[in-house]
N, C-alpha and C positions, 0 to 999 in steps of 0.2 A: 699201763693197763687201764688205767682210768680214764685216757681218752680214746681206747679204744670201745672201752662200759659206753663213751657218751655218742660216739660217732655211731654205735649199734643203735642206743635210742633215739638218738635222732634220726635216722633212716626209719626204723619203725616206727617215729610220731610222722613222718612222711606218707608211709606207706600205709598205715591204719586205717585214713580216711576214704581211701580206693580200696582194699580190698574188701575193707571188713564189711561195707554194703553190699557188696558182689558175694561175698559168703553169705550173709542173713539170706540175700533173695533165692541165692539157691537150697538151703535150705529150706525157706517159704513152697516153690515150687517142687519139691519133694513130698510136700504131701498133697491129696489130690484137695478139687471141690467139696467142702463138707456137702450132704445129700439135700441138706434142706435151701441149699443156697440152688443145688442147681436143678430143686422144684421148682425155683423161686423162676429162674429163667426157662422152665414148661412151662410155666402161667404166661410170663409176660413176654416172652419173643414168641410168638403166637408159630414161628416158622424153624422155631429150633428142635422139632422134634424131626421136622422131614430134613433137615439135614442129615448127611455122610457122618460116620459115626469118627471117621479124621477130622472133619471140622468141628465136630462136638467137642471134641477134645480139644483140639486149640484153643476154643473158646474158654474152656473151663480153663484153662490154665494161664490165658491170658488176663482171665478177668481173678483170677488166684492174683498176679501179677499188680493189678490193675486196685486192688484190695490192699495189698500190703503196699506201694508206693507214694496211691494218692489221698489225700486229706480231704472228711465231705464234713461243712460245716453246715448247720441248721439256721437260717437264717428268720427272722422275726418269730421265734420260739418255738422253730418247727424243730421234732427229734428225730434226726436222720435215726432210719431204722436199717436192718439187716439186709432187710426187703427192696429196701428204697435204692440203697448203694449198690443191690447187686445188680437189681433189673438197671441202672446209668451204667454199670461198668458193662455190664452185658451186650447193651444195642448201643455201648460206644466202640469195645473190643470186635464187634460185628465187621467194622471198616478195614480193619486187622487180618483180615484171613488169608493164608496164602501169603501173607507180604513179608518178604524181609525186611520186618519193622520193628523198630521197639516200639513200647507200648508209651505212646507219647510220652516222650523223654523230658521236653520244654513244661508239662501241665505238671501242677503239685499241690494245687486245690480246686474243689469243689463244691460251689454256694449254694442253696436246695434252700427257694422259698415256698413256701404252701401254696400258694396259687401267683398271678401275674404280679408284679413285681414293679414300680416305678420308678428309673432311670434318669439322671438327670444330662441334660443336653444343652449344650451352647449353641444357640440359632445365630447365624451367621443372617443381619436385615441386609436392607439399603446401604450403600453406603460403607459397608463393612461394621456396622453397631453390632456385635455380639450383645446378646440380652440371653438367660440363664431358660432353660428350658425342660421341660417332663415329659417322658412319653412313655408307655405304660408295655411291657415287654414279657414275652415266653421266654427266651433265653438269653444268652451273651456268650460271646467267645473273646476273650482276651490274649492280645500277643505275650503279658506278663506271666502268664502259667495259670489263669483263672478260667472256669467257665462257669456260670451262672443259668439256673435252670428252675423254672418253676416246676413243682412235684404235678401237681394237678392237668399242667400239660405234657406231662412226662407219660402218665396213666394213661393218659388218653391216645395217647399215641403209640404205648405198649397195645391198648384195647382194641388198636384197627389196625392193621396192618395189609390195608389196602387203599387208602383215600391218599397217598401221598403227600402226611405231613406228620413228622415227628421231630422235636425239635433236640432230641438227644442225636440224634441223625444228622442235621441240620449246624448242630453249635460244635459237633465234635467233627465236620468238615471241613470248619473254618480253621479247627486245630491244624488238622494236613493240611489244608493253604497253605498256611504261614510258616511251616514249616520249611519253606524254599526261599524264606526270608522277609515276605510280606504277603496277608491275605492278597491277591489279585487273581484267582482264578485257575492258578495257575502252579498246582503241588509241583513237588519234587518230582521228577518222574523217569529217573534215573540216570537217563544219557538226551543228551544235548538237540541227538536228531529227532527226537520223539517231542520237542515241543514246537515242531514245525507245524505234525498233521494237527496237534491238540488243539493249538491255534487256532487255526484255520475252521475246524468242524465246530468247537464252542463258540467262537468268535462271531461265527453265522447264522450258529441256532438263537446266541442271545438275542443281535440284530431282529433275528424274527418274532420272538418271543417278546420285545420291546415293541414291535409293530401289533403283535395280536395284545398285548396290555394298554396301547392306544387307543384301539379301534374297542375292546372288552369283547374279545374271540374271545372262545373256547377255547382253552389248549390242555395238553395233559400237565404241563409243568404249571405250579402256582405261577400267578404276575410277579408276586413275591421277584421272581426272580430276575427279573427286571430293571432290579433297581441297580446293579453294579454288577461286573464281572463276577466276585467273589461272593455276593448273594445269589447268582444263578450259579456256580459250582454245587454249593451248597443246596438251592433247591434240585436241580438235580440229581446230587445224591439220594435224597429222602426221594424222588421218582423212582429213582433204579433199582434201588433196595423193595421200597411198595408198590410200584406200578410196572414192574419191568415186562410186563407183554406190551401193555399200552408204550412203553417209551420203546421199546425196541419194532414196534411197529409205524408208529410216528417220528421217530427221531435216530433210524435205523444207523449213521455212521454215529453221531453221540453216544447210545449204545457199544457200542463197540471200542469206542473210546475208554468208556467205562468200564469195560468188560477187560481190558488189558489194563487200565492202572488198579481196579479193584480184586482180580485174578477170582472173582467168584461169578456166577450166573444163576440169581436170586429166581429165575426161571424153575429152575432146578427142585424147588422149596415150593412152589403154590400152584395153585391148579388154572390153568386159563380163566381170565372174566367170563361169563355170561357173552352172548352176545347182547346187543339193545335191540328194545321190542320193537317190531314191524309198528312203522305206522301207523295211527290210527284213520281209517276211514271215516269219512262224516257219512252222513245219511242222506242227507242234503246233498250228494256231491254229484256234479253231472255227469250222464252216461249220453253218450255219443247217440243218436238214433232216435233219442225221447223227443 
């Protein structure tokens, strides 16, 4: 009898660590968004009210999810507030809609400094002399389960939701990167055949996007993106999300690209740009016949 008392407990010290988290969270997800959390995300997703009232709701209960799993730490004695953790989980669970995704499985903290933040870097010189290095940062995304964010550029990027740049957008991209085993541009994206087109249509916008940040074109996507495959995933994301007429009229198959690994069209949520104003005429300017 008594080892069968032990072989019961030990199967259940087995079993405990798997289910009993999977109990808590469903639990957790059983009760809705308290109201004042999901004011919080009227205010600060500027485009969560024209949303589909299915997508409201996954949001909300993603970011319920997103609340009870992940850790936000206050960094140089800033006190993450209510406010602060909802509006990161909110235009991070954003990414999430439509997807059969769990809500980043790999992330299990998150650092929230008051404002930009200074990172230290190993400069690789001449020669190969590494010498210790600073460079002063909005955010970070770590493959260890970290992402690091300054609040003050967080705000700010909640505040416009059309200039295409938010860096919760931005650092929770590079999360889904790497999620297919290393950031390079190149997410999970389901089946095998589909990193053929993905390829080919990013692969060519970056190329271009590297030639208009040489020359200092204009383009819809920051230079930002520029800099490496997995920094233009990333900037483009934060384009699709905030600028999606301009990129899907400039960057028409990328869009679409997007538009099938993201399963939403932010189109949907904002009202066309303006057009840009007619040129100005000088006074000065020649007329044929004078």
């Amino acid at each position: 009898m008594e080892a069968l008392i032990w072989i019961g407990l030990t199967a259940l010290a087995i079993a405990l660590p798997f289910y009993f988290p999977r109990w808590r969270l469903r639990r957790v997800l059983a009760r809705p968004l308290p109201p004042e959390a999901e004011a919080v995300l009227q205010r600060n997703i500027p485009v969560y009210k024209n949303m589909s009232p299915d997508l409201q709701q996954q949001l909300r209960r993603m970011v319920v999810q997103f609340l009870h799993q992940k850790k936000f730490i206050g960094c140089e004695g800033l006190d993450v507030t209510d406010e602060m953790a909802v509006t990161i989980a909110g235009q991070a669970c954003m990414l999430l809609l439509n997807r059969p995704s769990k809500v980043y499985p790999a992330l299990h903290t998150i650092m929230v400094y008051p404002s930009e933040f200074v990172a230290q870097r190993a400069e690789v010189g001449p020669g190969g002399v590494i010498t210790p290095g600073h460079q002063r940062m909005l955010g970070e995304s770590w493959d260890d389960g970290r992402v690091v964010l300054s609040w003050d550029n967080v705000r700010r990027g909640a505040a416009d939701w059309t200039d295409g740049h938010n860096v919760v957008l931005h650092e929770f991209a590079h999360q889904l990167d790497s999620e297919s085993g290393r950031a390079n541009g190149a997410p999970y994206l389901g089946h095998p055949d589909s990193y053929r087109e993905w390829s080919e249509v990013l692969s060519r916008d970056y190329q271009n996007l590297r030639m208009n940040a040489m020359y200092r074109q204009h383009t819809v996507m920051d230079h930002y993106g520029a800099t490496n495959p997995a920094e233009f995933f990333a900037v483009a994301t934060e384009t699709f999300f905030e600028k999606p007429y301009q990129m899907a009229e400039h960057h028409a198959e990328l869009y679409g690209e997007f538009l099938k690994y993201y399963r939403v069209d932010p189109r949907a949520w904002m009202s066309p740009p303006p057009p840009p104003p007619p040129p100005e005429i000088s006074p000065y300017a020649y007329v044929a016949g004078w």
